[in-house]
C-alpha positions in Angstrom: 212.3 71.6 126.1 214.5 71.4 123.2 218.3 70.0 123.0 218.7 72.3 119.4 221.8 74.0 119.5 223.5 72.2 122.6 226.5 70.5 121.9 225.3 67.0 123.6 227.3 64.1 123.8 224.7 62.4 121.4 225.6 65.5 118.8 229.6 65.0 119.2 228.8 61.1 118.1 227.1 61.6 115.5 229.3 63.9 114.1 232.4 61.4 115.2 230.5 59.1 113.0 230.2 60.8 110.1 234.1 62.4 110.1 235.5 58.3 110.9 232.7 57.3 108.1 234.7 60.1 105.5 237.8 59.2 106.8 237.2 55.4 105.9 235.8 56.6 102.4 239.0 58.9 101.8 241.9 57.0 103.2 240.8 53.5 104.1 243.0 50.4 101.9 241.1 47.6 103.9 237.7 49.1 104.2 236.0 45.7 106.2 238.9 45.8 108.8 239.3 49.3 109.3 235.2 49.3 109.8 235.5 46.7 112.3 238.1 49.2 114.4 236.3 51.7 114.3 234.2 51.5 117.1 237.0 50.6 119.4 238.8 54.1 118.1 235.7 56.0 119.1 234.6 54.5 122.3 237.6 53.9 124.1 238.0 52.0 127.5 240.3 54.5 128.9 237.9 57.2 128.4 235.4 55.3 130.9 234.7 52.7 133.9 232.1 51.9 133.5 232.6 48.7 131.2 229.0 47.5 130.4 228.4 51.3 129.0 231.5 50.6 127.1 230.1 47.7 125.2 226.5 48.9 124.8 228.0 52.5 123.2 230.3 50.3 121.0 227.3 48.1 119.9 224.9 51.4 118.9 228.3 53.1 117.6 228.8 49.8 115.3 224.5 50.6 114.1 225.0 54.4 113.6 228.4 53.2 111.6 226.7 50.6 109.0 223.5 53.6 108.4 226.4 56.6 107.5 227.3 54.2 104.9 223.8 53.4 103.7 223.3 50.5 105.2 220.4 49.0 107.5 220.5 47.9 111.0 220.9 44.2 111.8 218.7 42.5 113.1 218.7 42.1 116.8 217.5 38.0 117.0 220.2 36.7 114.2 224.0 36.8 113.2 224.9 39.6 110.4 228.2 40.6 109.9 229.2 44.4 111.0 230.5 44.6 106.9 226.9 42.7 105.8 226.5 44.6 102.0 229.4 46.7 102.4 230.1 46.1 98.6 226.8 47.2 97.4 227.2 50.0 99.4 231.6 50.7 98.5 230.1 52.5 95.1 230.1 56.0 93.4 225.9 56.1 93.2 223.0 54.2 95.7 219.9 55.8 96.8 218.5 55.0 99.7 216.6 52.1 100.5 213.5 53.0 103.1 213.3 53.2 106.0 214.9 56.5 106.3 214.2 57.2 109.9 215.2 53.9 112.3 215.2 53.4 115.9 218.6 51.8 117.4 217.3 49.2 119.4 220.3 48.7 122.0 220.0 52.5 122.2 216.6 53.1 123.2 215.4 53.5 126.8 212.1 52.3 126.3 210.9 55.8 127.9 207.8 55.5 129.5 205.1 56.4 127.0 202.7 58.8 128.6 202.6 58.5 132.5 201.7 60.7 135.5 204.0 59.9 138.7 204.1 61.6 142.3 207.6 63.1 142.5 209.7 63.6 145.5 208.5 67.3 146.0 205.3 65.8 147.0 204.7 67.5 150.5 202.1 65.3 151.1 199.6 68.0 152.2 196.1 67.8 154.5 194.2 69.3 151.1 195.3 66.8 149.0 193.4 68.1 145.5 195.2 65.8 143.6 193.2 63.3 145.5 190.0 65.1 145.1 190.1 66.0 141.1 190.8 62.5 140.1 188.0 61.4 138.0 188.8 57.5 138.7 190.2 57.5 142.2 193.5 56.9 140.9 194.9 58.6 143.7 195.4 57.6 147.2 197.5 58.7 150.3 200.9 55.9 150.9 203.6 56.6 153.5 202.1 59.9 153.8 202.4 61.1 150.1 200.3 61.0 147.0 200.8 57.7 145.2 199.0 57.2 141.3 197.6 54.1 140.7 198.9 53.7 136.8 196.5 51.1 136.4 193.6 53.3 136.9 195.4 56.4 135.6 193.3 57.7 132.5 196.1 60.6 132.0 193.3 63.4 132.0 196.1 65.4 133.8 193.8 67.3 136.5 196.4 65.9 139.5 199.4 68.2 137.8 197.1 70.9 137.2 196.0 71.2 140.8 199.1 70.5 142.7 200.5 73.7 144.3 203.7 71.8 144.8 204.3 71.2 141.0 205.0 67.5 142.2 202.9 65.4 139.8 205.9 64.9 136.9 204.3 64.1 132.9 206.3 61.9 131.8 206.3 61.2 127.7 208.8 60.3 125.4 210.9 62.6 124.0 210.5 61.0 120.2 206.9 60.7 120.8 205.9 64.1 121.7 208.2 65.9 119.0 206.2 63.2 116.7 203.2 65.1 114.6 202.1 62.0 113.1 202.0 59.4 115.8 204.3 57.5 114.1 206.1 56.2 117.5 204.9 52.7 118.3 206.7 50.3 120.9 207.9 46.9 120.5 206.8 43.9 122.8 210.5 45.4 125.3 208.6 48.7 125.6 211.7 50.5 123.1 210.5 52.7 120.7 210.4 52.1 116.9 209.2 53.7 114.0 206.0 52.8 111.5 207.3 53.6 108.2 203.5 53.8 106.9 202.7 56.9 109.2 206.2 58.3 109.1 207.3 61.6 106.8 210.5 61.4 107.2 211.1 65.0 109.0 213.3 63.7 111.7 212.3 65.6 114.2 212.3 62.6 116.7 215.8 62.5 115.8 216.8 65.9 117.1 214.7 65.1 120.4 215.9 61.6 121.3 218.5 62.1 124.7 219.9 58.8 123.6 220.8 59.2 120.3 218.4 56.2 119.7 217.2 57.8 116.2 219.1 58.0 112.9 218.7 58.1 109.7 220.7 56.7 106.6 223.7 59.0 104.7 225.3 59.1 101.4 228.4 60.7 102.7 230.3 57.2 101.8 229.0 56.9 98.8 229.4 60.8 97.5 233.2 60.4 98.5 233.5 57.3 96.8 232.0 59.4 93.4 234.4 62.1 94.2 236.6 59.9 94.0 236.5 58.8 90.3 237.2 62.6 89.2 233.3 62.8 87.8 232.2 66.3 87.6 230.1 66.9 91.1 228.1 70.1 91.2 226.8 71.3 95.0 223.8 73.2 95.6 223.4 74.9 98.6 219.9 75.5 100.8 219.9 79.4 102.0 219.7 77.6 105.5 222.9 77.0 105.6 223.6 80.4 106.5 224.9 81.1 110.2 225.1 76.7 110.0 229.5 76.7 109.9 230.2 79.3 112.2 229.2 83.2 112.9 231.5 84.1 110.2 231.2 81.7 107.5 229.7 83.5 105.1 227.9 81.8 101.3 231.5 82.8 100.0 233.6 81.0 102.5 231.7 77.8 102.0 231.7 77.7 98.0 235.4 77.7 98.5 235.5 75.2 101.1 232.9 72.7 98.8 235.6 73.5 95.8 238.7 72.1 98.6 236.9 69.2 99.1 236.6 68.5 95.4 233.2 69.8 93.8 233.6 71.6 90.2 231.1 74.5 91.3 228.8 75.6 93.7 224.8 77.3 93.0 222.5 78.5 95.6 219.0 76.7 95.8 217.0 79.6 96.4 217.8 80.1 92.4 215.1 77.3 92.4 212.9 78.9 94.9 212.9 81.8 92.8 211.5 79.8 90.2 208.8 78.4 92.2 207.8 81.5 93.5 206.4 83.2 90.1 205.0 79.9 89.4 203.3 79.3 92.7 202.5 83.6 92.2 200.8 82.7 88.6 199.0 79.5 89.5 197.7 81.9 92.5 196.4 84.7 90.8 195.1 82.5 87.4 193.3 79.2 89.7 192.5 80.1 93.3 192.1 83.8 93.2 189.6 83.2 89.9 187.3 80.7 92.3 188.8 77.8 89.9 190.5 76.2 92.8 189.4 75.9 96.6 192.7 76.6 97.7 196.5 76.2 97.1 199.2 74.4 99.2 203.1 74.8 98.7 205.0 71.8 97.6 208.6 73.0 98.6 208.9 71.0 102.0 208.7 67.2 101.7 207.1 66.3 104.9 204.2 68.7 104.1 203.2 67.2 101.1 203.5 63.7 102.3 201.2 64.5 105.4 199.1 65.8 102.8 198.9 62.9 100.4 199.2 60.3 103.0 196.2 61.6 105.6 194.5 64.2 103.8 194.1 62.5 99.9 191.5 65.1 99.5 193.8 67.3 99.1 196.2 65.8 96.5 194.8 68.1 93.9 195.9 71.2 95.9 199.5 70.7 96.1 201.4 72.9 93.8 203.1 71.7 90.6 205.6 73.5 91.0 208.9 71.8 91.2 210.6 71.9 94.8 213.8 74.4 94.8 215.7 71.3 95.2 214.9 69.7 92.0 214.3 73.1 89.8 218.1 73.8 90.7 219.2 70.4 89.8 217.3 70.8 86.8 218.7 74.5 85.9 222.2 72.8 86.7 221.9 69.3 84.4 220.8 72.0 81.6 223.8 73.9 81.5 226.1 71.1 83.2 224.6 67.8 81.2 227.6 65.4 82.5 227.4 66.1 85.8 226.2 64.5 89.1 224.0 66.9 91.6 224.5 66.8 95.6 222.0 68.9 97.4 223.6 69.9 100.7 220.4 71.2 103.1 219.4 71.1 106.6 216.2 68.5 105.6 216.5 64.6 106.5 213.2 64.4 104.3 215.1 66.0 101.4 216.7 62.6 100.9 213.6 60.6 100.1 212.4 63.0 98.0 215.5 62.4 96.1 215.2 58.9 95.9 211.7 59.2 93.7 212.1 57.6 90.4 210.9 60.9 89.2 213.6 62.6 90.6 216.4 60.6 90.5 218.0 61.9 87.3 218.0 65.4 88.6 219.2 65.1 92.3 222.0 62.4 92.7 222.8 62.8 96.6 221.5 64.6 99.5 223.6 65.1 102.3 222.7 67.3 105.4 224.9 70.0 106.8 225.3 68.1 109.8 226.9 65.3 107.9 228.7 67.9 105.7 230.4 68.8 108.6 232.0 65.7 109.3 233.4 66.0 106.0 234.9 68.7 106.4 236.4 67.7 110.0 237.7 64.5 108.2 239.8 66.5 106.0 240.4 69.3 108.4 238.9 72.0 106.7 238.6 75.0 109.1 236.0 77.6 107.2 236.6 79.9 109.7 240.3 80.1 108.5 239.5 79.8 104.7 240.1 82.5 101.9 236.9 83.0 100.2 238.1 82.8 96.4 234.4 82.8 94.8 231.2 84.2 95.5 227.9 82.3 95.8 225.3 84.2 94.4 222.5 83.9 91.9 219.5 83.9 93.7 217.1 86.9 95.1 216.2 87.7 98.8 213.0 86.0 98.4 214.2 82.7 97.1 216.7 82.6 100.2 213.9 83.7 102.9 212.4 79.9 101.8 214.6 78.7 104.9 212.7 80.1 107.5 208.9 79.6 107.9 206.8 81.9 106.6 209.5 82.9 103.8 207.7 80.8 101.1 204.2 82.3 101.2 205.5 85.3 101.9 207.7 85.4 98.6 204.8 84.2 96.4 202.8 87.0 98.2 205.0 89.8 97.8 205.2 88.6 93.9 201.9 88.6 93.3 201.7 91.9 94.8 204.7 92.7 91.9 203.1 91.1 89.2 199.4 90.8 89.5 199.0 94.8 91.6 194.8 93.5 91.5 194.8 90.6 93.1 193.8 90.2 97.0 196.3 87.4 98.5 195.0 85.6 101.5 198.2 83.9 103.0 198.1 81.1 105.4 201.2 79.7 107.1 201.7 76.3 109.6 204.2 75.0 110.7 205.3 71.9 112.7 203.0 68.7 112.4 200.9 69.1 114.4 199.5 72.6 113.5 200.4 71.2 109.3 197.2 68.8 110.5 195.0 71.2 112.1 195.4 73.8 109.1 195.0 71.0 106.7 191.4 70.2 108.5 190.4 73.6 108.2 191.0 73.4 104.7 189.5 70.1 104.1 186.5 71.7 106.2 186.2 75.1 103.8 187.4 77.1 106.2 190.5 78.2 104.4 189.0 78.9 101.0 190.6 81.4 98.4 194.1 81.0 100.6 197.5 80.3 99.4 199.0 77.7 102.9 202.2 77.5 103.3 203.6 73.9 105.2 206.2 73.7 107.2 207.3 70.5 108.9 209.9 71.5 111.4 208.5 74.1 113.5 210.8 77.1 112.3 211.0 76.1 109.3 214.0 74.7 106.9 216.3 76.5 110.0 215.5 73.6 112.1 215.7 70.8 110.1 217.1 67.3 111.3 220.3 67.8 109.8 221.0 71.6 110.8 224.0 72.4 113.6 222.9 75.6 115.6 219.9 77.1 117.9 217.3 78.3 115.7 217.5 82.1 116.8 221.2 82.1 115.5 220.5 80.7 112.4 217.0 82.8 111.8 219.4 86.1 112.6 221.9 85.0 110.0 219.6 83.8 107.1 217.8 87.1 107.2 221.8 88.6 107.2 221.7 86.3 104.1 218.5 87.5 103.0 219.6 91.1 103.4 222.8 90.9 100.9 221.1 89.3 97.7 221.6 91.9 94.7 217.6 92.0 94.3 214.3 91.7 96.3 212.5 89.6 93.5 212.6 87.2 90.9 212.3 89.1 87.6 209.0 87.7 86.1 209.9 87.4 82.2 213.3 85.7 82.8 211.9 83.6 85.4 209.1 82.5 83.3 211.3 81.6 80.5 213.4 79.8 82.7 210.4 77.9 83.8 209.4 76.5 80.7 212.7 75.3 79.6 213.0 72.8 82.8 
């Protein structure tokens, strides 16, 4: 079951965070004690009686505070100050320091892991097949229901199958099961945390967490604070961002809304994906469809290419050189913009490590998410419902903006090559979500996807359902293809893309 697009209580905090976290940066003149009252502002005892929930929703309020600032959690076993590096973090320009994606411990339930338990709809019938499938003789009859024996349980599963009562409950952790990588371990309290060496960042155990136990880091603090200073700040946009502000928030609304809340101009990303796009289309047609290369994987999703590189090395060789849309755009914009600083504004948390590479750190100076962008905008009451749209964002063709949903990568370098090189067969491959992203990257590793162009998506959906988006994934798939729908032109145009190319 997925919480996407349900206003939860753990989505109104984290958007509380981030809009007291901008109001601090904006309007705070004693940043370490208006942090410190912070907590007591949001959680308030009025608001609740029960008094122990107070504390504890103060405490992981006080966690999610110090990483929307860029700061790490405390430890749990020694005393750090709430304001502990607050100057190294009050400052125009800081990347992030790993790990992205952290657990809150005084947050997490400590969910069981994977466990199968009788429920109360048990009607404790004379057939008992639970009883009788067990492979271990887990199950026996106690107080006249089924009762599992965890300790002999070997989670095969065959009790829930069998039951015609649908009594036998699978319990897992939310975090866990929406994790492709196994990268969910547990402490020696049975709370979840996370192993940075088999995480990729895609925070989809974020979304999934009924706790709120799982964040990751911000800029927003630090993005004001370089506002701030009156440096030129350019925005690009991800074309997910369509349908991501309201039903009638259109590209046009939001470039004037980014210009309110101080940036000097406003491009579309999917000018980048158009640029990948007749480069992924050449290196297809001149490498894999020539036999030179096995096959050919799309570099424009982070988590992709890191599940690639950190489990499949193999691989490595396969990953396109194009540059991500994220990073072409910041390029195309530090060319004709060499002052300025770049803030890519997308739905992806793994965007922001991707940022923070030494490689890329002169093009991309801050990645904030549109969840996070949000509580910008409700910090300094910008309504982009109500707002005048006094520019136009555009730039970009339909293919470059169908990158947000899955599929819309290969099936832009597809439809290119079909433009550009009429004689070549395409054989297009698409995954997305970890899980299948591992089982298509066996295949290939296997042979079995030879002479095919794969297309990686970490969030299952695509960019549309990225940690840091704000609606249900049909809504925003209806209004990126609305997006899609209204570009000026279909396709890149292959000589002025190719020239753009090999100026970046």
């Amino acid at each position: 079951m997925s919480m996407r697009g349900i206003d939860t209580e753990v989505r109104k905090i984290r958007r509380r965070v981030f809009a007291e976290v901008s109001n601090l940066a904006y309007d705070s003149e004693n940043l370490k004690d208006d942090m410190e009252a912070l907590p007591y502002k949001i959680v308030r005892e009025e608001d609740s009686t029960d008094y122990a929930g107070i504390y504890r929703r103060r405490a992981i309020v006080r966690e999610r505070m110090r990483l929307a600032m860029g700061l790490g959690l405390r430890p749990e076993n020694e005393p750090v100050h709430l304001t502990q590096g607050l100057e190294e973090s009050n400052i125009g320009e800081k990347y992030y320091e790993p790990p992205l994606m952290q657990v809150i411990p005084s947050a997490c339930n400590a969910c069981p892991e994977n466990m199968y338990k009788v429920t109360d709809r048990c009607m404790g019938c004379t057939a008992h097949p639970c009883q009788e499938v067990c492979p271990r003789g887990a199950i026996s009859m106690k107080d006249g229901k089924s009762f599992i024996d965890q300790e002999k349980c070997i989670k095969c599963g065959k009790c829930k199958s069998v039951c015609p009562y649908d009594a036998i409950s699978h319990q897992v952790r939310p975090c866990s099961a929406a994790c492709g990588v196994n990268a969910i371990k547990s402490d020696e309290k049975g709370r979840a945390y996370i192993d940075p060496e088999v995480c990729v960042s895609c925070g989809q155990c974020m979304v999934s967490c009924p706790f709120g136990a799982v964040a990751d880091k911000s800029q927003i603090f630090q993005l004001i604070r370089a506002l701030q200073t009156g440096k030129e700040i350019i925005a690009q946009v991800a074309p997910s961002f369509a349908g991501q502000f309201g039903p009638n928030v259109d590209g046009d609304k939001l470039k004037s809304a980014l210009k309110q809340l101080g940036f000097s101009e406003v491009y579309e990303t999917a000018i980048g994906a158009d640029l990948g796009c007749m480069t992924e289309a050449e290196h297809y047609a001149h490498e894999v469809a020539t036999g030179n290369q096995a096959f050919a994987l799309t570099s424009c999703c982070p988590s992709w290419s890191v599940l690639a590189k950190k489990f499949f090395p193999e691989t490595i060789d396969k990953i396109s050189n194009a540059l991500t849309p994220m990073v072409a755009t910041a390029r195309v914009i530090k060319q004709e913009h060499p002052d300025a600083m770049v803030v890519f504004i997308g739905p992806c948390a793994s965007k922001k490590l991707e940022a923070s590479r030494r490689t890329i750190r002169s093009d991309v100076d801050f990645v904030i998410t549109f969840e996070e962008l949000t509580g910008m905008f409700e910090s300094r009451r910008i309504l982009l419902e109500e707002i005048e749209a006094m520019d136009k964002l555009e730039g970009a063709t339909g293919a470059g903006r169908g990158y947000g949903v899955a599929g819309g990568v290969a099936s832009a370098i597809e439809r290119c090559i079909h433009e550009y090189y009429p004689d070549v067969d395409v054989h297009i491959e698409h995954a997305e979500g970890l899980n299948d992203c591992k089982k298509m990257l066996m295949l290939a590793k296997a042979g079995k996807k030879n002479g095919c162009l794969i297309e990686g998506m970490a969030c299952p959906g695509g960019c549309i359902a990225g940690a840091g988006t704000n609606v249900d994934l049909n809504v925003a798939a209806k209004a990126l293809q609305g997006f899609v729908e209204e570009a000026d032109k279909e396709l890149p145009d292959f000589d002025t893309r190719q020239e753009s190319m090999s100026d970046l």
